[in-house]
C-alpha positions in Angstrom: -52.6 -39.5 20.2 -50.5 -36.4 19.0 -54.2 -34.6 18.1 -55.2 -35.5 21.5 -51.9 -34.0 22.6 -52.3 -30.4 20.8 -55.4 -30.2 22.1 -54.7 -30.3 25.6 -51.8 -28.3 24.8 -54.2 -25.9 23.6 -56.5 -25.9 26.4 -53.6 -25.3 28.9 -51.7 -22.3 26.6 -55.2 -20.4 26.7 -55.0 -20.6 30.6 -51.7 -18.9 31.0 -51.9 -15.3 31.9 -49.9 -13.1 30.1 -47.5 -9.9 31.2 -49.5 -7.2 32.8 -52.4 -9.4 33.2 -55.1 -8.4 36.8 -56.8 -11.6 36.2 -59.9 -9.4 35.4 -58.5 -9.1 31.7 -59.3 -5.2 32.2 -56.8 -1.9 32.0 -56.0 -0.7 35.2 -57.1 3.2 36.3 -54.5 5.7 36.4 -56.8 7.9 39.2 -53.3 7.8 41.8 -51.4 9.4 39.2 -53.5 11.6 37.7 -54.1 12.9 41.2 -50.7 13.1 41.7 -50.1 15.1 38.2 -52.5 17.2 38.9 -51.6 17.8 42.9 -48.4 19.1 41.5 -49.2 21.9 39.4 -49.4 20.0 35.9 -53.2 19.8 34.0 -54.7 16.8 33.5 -55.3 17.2 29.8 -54.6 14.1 28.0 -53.9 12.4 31.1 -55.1 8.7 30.6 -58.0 7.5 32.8 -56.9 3.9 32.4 -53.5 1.8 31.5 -52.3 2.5 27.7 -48.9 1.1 26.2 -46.0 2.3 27.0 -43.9 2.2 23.9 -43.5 6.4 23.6 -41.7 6.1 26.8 -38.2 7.2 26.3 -37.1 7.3 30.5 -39.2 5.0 31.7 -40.0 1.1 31.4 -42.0 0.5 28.1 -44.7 -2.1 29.6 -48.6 -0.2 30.0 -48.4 2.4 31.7 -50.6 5.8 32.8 -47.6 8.7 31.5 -48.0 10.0 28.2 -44.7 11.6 26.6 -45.8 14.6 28.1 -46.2 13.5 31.2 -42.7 12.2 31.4 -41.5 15.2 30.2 -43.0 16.9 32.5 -41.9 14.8 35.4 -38.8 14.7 34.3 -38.5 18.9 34.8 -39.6 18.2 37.7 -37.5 15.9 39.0 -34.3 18.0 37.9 -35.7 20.9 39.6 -36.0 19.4 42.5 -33.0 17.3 42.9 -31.0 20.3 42.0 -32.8 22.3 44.6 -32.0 19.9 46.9 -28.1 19.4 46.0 -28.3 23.8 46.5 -30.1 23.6 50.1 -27.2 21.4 51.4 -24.9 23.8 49.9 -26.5 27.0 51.3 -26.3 24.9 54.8 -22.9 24.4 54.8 -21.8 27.6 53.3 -24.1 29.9 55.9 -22.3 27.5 58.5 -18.5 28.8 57.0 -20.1 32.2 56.8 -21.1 32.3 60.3 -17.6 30.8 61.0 -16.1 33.8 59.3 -18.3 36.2 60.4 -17.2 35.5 64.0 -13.7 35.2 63.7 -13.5 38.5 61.3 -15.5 40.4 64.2 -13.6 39.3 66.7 -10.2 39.9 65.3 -11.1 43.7 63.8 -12.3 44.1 67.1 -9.3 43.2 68.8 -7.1 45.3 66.1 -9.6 48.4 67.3 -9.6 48.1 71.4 -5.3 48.1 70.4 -5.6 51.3 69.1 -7.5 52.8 71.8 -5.3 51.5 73.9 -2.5 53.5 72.5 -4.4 56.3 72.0 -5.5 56.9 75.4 -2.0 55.9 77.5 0.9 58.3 74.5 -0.4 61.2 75.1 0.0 62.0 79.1 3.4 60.7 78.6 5.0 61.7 75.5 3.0 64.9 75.2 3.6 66.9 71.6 5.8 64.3 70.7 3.0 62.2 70.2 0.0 64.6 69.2 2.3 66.0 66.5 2.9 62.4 65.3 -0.4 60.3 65.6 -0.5 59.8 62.1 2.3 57.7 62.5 0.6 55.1 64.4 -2.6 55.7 62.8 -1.6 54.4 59.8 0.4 51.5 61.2 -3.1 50.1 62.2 -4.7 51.2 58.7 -1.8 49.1 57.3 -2.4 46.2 59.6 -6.1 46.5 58.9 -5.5 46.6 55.1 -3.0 43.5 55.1 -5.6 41.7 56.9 -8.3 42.9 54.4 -6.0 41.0 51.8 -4.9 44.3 50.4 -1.0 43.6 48.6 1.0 44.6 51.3 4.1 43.3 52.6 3.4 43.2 56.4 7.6 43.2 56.9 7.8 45.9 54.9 5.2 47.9 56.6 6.9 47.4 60.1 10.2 48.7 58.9 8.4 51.7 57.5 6.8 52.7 60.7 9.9 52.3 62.7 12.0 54.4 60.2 9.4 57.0 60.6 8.8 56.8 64.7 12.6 57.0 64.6 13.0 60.0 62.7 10.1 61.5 64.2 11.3 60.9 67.5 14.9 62.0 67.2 13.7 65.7 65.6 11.7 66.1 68.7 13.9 64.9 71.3 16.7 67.6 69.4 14.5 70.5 68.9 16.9 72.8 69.1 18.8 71.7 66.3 18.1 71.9 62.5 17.7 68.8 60.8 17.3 68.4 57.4 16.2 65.3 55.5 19.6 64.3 54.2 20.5 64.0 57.5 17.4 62.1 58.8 18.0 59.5 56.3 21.6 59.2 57.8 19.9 58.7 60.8 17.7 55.9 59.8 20.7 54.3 58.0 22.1 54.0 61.7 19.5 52.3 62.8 20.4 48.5 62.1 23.9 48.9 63.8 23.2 51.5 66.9 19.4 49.6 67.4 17.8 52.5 69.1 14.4 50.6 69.9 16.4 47.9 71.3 15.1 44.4 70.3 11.6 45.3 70.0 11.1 46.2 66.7 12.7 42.3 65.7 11.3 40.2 68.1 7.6 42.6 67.3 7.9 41.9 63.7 8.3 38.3 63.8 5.4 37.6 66.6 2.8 40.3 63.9 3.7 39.2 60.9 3.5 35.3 61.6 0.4 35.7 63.8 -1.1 38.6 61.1 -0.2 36.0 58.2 -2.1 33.1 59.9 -5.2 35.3 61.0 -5.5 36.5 57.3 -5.0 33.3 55.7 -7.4 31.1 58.1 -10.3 33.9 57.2 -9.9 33.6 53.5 -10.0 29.7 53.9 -13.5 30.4 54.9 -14.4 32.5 52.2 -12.7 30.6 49.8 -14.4 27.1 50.9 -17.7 29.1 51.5 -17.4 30.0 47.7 -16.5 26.6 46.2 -19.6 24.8 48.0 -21.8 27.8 46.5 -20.2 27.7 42.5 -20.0 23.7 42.8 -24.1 23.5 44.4 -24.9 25.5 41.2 -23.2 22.9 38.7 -26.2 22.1 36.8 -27.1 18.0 36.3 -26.0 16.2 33.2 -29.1 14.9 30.9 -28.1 11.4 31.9 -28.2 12.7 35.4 -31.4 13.7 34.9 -33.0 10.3 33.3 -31.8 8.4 36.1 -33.4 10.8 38.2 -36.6 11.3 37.0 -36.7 7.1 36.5 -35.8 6.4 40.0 -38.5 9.2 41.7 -41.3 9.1 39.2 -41.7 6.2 36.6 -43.1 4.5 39.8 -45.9 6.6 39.0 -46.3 6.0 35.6 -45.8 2.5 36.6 -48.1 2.0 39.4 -46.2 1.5 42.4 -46.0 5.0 43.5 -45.7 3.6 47.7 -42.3 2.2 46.6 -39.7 3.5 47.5 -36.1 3.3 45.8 -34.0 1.0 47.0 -31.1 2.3 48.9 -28.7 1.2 46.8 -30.1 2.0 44.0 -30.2 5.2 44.6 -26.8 5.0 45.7 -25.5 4.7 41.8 -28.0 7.2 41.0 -26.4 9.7 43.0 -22.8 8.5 42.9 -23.2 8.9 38.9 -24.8 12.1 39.0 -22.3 14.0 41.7 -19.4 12.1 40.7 -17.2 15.2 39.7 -18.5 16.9 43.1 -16.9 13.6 44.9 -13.4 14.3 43.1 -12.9 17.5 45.5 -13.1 15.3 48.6 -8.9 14.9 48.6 -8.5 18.6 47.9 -11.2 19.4 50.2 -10.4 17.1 53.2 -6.6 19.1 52.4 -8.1 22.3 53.2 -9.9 21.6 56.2 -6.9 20.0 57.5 -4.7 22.7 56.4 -7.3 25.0 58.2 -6.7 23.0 61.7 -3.5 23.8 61.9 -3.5 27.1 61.3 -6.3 27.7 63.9 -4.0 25.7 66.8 -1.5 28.9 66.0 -4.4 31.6 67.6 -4.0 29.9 70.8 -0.9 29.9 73.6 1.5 32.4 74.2 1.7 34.1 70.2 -2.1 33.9 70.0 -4.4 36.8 68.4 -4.9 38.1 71.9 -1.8 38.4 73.1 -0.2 40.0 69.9 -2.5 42.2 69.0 -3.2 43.5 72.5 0.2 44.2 73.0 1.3 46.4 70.4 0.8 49.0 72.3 3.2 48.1 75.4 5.5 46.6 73.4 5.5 49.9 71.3 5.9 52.1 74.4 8.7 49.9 75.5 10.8 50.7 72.1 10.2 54.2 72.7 11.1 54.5 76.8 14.4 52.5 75.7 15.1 55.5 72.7 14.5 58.1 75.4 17.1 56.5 78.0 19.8 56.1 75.9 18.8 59.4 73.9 22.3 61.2 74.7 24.4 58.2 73.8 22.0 57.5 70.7 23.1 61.2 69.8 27.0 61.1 70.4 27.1 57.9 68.2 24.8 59.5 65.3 26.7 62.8 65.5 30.2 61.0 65.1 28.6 59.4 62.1 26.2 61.8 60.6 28.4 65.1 61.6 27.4 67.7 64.2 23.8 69.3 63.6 24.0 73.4 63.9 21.4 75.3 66.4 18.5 77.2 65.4 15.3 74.7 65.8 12.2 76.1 67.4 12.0 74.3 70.6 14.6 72.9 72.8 12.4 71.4 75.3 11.8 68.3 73.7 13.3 65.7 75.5 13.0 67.4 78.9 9.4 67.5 78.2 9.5 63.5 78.2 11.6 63.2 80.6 9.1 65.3 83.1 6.2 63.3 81.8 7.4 60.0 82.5 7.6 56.9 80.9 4.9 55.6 79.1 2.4 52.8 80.6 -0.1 50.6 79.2 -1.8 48.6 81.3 -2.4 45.0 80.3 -5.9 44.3 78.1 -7.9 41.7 78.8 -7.1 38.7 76.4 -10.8 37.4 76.0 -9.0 34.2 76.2 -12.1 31.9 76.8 -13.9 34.1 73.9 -11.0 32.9 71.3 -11.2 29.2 72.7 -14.5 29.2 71.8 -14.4 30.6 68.6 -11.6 28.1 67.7 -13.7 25.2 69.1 -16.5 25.9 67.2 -14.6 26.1 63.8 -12.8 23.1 64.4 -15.5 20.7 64.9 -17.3 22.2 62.1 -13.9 21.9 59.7 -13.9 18.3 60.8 -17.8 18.2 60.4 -17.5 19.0 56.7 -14.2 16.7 55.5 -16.5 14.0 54.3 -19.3 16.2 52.9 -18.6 15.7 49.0 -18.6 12.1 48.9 -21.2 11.9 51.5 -23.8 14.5 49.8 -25.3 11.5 47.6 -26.5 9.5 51.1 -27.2 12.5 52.3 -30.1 13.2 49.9 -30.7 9.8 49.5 -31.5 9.5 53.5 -35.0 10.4 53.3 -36.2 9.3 49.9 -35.5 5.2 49.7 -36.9 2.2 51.4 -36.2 1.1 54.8 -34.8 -1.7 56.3 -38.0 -2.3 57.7 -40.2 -1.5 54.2 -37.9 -5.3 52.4 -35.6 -5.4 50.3 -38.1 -6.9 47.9 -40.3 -4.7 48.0 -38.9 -1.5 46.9 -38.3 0.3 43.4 -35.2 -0.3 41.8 -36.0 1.3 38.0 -37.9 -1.5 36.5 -40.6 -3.2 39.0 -40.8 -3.7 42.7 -38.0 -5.8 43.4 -34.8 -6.3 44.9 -32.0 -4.4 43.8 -29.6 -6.6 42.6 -25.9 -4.5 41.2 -23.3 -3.4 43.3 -22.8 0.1 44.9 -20.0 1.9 43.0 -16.9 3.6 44.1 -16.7 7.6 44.6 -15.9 10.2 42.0 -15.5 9.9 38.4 -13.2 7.0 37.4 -15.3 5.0 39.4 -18.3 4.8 37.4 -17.1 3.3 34.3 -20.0 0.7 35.1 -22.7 2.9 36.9 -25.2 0.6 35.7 -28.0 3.8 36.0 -25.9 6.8 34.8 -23.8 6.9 31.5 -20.9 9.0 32.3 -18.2 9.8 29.9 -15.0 9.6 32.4 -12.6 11.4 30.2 -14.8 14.4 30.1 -14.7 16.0 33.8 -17.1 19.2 34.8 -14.6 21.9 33.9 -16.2 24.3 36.6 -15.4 21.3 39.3 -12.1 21.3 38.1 -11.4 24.9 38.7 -13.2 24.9 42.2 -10.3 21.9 43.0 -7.3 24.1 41.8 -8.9 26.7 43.6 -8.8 24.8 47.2 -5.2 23.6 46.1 -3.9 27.2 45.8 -5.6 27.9 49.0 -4.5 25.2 51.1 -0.9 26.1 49.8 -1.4 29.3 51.1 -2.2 27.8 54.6 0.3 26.0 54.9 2.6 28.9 54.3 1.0 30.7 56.4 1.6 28.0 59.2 5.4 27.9 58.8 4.9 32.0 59.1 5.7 32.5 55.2 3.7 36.0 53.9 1.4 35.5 51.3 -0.4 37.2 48.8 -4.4 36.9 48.4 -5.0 39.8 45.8 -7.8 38.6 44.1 -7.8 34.5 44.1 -10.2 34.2 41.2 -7.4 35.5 38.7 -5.3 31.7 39.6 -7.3 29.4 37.5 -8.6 30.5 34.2 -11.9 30.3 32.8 -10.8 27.8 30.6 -9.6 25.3 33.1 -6.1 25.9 32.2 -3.6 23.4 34.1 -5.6 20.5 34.5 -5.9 19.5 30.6 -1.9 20.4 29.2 -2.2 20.7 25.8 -5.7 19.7 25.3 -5.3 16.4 26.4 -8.2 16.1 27.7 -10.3 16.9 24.9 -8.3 14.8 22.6 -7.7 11.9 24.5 -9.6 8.4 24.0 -13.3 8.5 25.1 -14.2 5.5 27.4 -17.7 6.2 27.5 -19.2 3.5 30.2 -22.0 2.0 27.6 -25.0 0.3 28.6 -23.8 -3.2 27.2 -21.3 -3.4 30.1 -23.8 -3.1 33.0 -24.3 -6.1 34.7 -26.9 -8.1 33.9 -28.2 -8.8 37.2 -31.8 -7.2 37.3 -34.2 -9.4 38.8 -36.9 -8.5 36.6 -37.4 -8.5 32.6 -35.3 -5.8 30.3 -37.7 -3.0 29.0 -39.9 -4.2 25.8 -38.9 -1.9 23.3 -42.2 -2.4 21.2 -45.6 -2.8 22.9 -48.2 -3.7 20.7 -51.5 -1.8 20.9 -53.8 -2.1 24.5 -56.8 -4.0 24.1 -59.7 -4.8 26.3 -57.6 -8.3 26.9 -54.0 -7.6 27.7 -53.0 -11.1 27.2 -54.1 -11.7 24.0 -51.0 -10.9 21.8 -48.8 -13.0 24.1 -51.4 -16.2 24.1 -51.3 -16.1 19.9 -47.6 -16.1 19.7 -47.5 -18.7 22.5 -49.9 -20.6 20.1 -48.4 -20.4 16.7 -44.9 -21.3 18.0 -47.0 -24.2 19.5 -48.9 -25.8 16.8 -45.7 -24.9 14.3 -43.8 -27.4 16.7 -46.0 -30.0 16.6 -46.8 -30.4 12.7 -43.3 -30.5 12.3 -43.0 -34.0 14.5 
C-alpha cells in the first residue's frame, strides 16, 4: 500500500508546474525589452535574446529575467535622469509663474514711481520759477532714494524723508530771503526750528507715514516673489538620494526586465515612492503655505485709499501743497526764525525771490490717473496664483505620479506594484520626513534632513517675517537675504545635534509584510531548457525522505 502510495505521489509531484513555468517548458524572449533598450539610446550588446536568472539583480526582483547588471544600471541612470528632470520642469513652471508675477508688479510700480516724477517735473517750474530750476536736484534724488529703497538698497525710507525736507526747507528759505546772507550755521538753526514752527504744515508727517508704510509693503511683497521664485529653483535641483533612486528605477523599469512592461504602477505605490523620495521637499509645506499667506495680506494693502496708486501719484501734489503753505506764511515763518536764530544782515544777490513766487502763483498738479483697474488686476492675478501654489510641496509627488500609474479603469490587480502584476497591498504614508519611518519602498534615515532643504525653510521663515512687518508698516532691511542662513545650516542643528543624535534608520524588517506576491529569491539557480526542474527535485526528495521515515 505505502509503495503504491509514493508512486502516485510521484506521478502527481512531476505534474506540478514550477515558478516561472509557460507550460511550454521553454525561456521566454526578451525581443520587447531589447527593443525597448535599444529605442532609448542604450546598445544591445549582451542584451539577452531569451529569459536568464536573475540572481545579479541588485534593484530589481531576482526571479528570470531579460536585464543584465548592465542593463539595470543602465536603467537605473536613466530613471534618475528623468525623474529628476521631471521634479525640475514643475519647478521651472512654478518659478517662471512667480517670475512673471514679479515681473509685472516690478514694471508697474517703477512705472508709477517714473510718471510721479514727470509729474513734478513738468507742473514746479511755471510756478516756482528759479526756485525750483536751481534746486531740482533736490527732488531728483528724493525719487533716486525712493527708487533705491525699493531696489532693496539699505536705506532708511524715514530717514530719507526727513533729509529731503531739511533740504527743500533750507533751500526754500535762502530763496524766498535773497536779499539776505545766510550762512550755514544759521541754516542749520533754521532746520532746528522746524519741528516746533512746522513750516510744511502737516504734510511732511502725514506724507511720511502713507510712503513709508505703502513703500515698505511694495518692496517687501516683490522680494517675496524672488525669494519663493528662488527656493522652488535651489530645492528642484536637490539631487535624489541613492535609495530614491532604487525605488525609482524598480517602480518604472524592472517591469521591463520583468516582462510586464504594459503595467503600470499602481497608484499607491507610487505614492510611497514619491512621498519617500521628496519627503524633505514636503517639510517646507508649513513655512511655505506661511509665506503665501503672509504674501496675501500684504497685497490687500495695494488697494483702497493708501494704495500704490494713490501714494505714489500724489507726491507731487502733496509736495506742492507743503510748499504753497511755506510761501503763505513766509513772513510769519521769518519773524519767528529771526527771534530765534537772530536778525540776518543784507547783502545777498537777489531780493526778488519771494515776489517772484508770489507773481507766479501757486503750484498745481493735476490729479494722475490711478490705473486702478490695472492694479486690481495685477493683485488678482497674484492672489489666485499665491493660493494656487500653498499645496504644491506636498502635492508635487501626485503630481508626477498623475500620468505614470494605472487607472481606475486599468484594475487594481492588474498593475505593477515592485514585484509582479498585483494588487498593491501597504498603506499610503504620511507627508514629509518623520513620516516615513515605514516607507515600505524608500529607506530613509529621518534624523538626517537634506541640509540644502533646511536652509531654503529658514530662508522663507525670515521672509515671511519680513512680511509681516511689512504689513503692520515696520521698515525692513533686505540687503542681501542669502547672508541669514549659513552654508552650514546653522540654526536648525544647535550644537550638532543633529549629527550626533540617535539614528532611527526605517529598516526593511519593519515594512509590512503585506505583498501579495512571493519575497525576492535571493539565489536563482542556473536557467535550463526546463525551468521547473530544480523546484520538481526538491519537491521530490523532501517527498520520498517523508515517506521512508513512516
Amino acid at each position: 500500500m505505502d509503495f503504491a502510495v509514493v508512486i502516485a505521489l510521484v506521478l502527481c509531484a512531476l505534474t506540478v508546474p514550477g515558478f516561472g513555468d509557460t507550460g511550454s517548458g521553454k525561456a521566454q524572449s526578451c525581443s520587447d525589452i531589447r527593443q525597448f533598450y535599444n529605442g532609448n539610446g542604450f546598445s544591445l550588446k549582451g542584451v539577452p535574446q531569451s529569459e536568464i536568472s536573475g540572481e545579479h539583480l541588485r534593484i530589481c526582483p531576482q526571479g528570470y529575467t531579460c536585464c543584465t547588471s548592465v542593463m539595470e544600471d543602465s536603467l537605473s541612470n536613466l530613471s534618475r535622469t528623468e525623474m529628476q528632470g521631471l521634479i525640475r520642469d514643475a519647478g521651472r513652471a512654478l518659478q517662471a509663474s512667480l517670475n512673471g508675477q514679479y515681473k509685472a508688479f516690478d514694471d508697474y510700480l517703477l512705472e508709477l514711481l517714473n510718471r510721479s516724477e514727470v509729474v513734478l517735473q513738468e507742473s514746479y517750474p511755471p510756478a516756482l520759477g528759479f526756485l525750483y530750476t536751481q534746486n531740482t536736484r533736490v527732488f531728483t534724488e528724493l525719487y533716486t532714494e525712493l527708487r533705491r529703497y525699493y531696489r532693496g538698497s539699505n536705506i532708511n525710507i524715514e530717514e530719507a524723508l526727513n533729509e529731503f525736507w531739511a533740504r527743500l526747507l533750507e533751500r526754500l528759505f535762502k530763496g524766498a530771503n535773497g536779499q539776505y546772507l545766510i550762512g550755514d550755521d544759521y541754516l542749520e538753526c533754521v532746520s532746528k526750528q522746524s519741528e516746533t514752527l512746522r513750516p510744511f504744515g502737516d504734510t511732511p508727517r502725514d506724507l511720511k507715514l502713507k510712503v513709508t508704510r505703502t513703500f515698505v509693503a511694495a518692496r517687501s511683497f516683490v522680494q517675496g516673489l524672488v525669494i519663493s521664485g528662488e527656493v522652488v529653483r535651489k530645492v528642484s535641483q536637490v539631487p535624489l538620494s541613492p535609495e530614491c533612486v532604487r525605488a525609482i528605477m524598480k517602480m518604472t523599469y524592472c517591469r521591463h526586465c520583468r516582462g510586464v512592461p504594459s503595467a503600470r504602477p499602481c497608484a499607491n505605490y507610487c505614492a510611497n515612492v514619491l512621498k519617500g523620495c521628496l519627503a524633505n521637499h514636503a517639510d517646507l509645506d508649513t513655512e511655505w503655505r506661511n509665506l503665501a499667506d503672509a504674501m496675501l495680506q500684504v497685497a490687500n494693502r495695494f488697494e483702497g485709499a493708501s494704495s500704490v496708486n494713490v501714494v505714489f501719484l500724489s507726491l507731487p501734489k502733496r509736495i506742492s501743497e507743503a510748499i504753497t503753505t511755506m510761501m503763505d506764511n513766509i513772513d510769519t515763518f521769518n519773524t519767528k526764525v529771526f527771534q530765534a536764530c537772530g536778525n540776518l544782515r543784507e547783502g545777498g544777490t537777489s531780493n526778488n525771490g519771494l515776489e517772484e513766487v508770489k507773481k507766479r502763483g501757486k503750484v498745481t498738479v493735476q490729479d494722475s490717473p490711478t490705473s486702478g483697474a490695472r492694479l486690481e488686476k495685477l493683485v488678482s492675478d497674484v492672489s489666485r496664483r499665491l493660493r494656487d501654489m500653498q499645496s504644491y510641496w506636498v502635492s508635487l509627488p501626485s503630481t508626477l505620479c498623475s500620468d505614470r500609474v494605472a487607472t481606475r479603469a486599468q484594475g487594481d490587480d492588474k498593475c505593477w506594484n515592485g514585484m509582479a502584476r498585483a494588487r498593491y497591498l501597504p498603506e499610503v504614508m504620511g507627508d514629509g520626513l518623520a513620516s516615513q519611518i515605514n516607507n515600505p519602498e524608500v529607506e530613509i534615515d529621518i534624523t538626517k534632513p537634506d541640509m540644502t532643504i533646511r536652509q531654503q525653510i529658514m530662508q522663507l521663515k525670515i521672509m515671511t517675517n519680513r512680511l509681516r512687518n511689512a504689513f503692520n508698516g515696520n521698515d525692513v532691511d533686505f540687503q542681501d537675504t542669502s547672508d541669514d542662513v549659513s552654508g552650514s545650516g546653522s540654526g536648525m542643528c544647535a550644537d550638532d545635534n543633529c549629527a550626533r543624535g540617535p539614528r532611527l534608520m526605517a529598516p526593511n524588517t519593519d515594512r509590512p509584510k503585506l505583498y501579495a506576491y512571493p519575497p525576492e529569491n535571493k539565489k536563482v539557480v542556473k536557467a535550463s531548457a526546463n525551468h521547473n526542474l530544480p523546484f520538481i527535485a526538491l519537491y521530490l526528495l523532501s517527498l520520498v525522505t517523508l515517506l521512508l521515515r513512516r
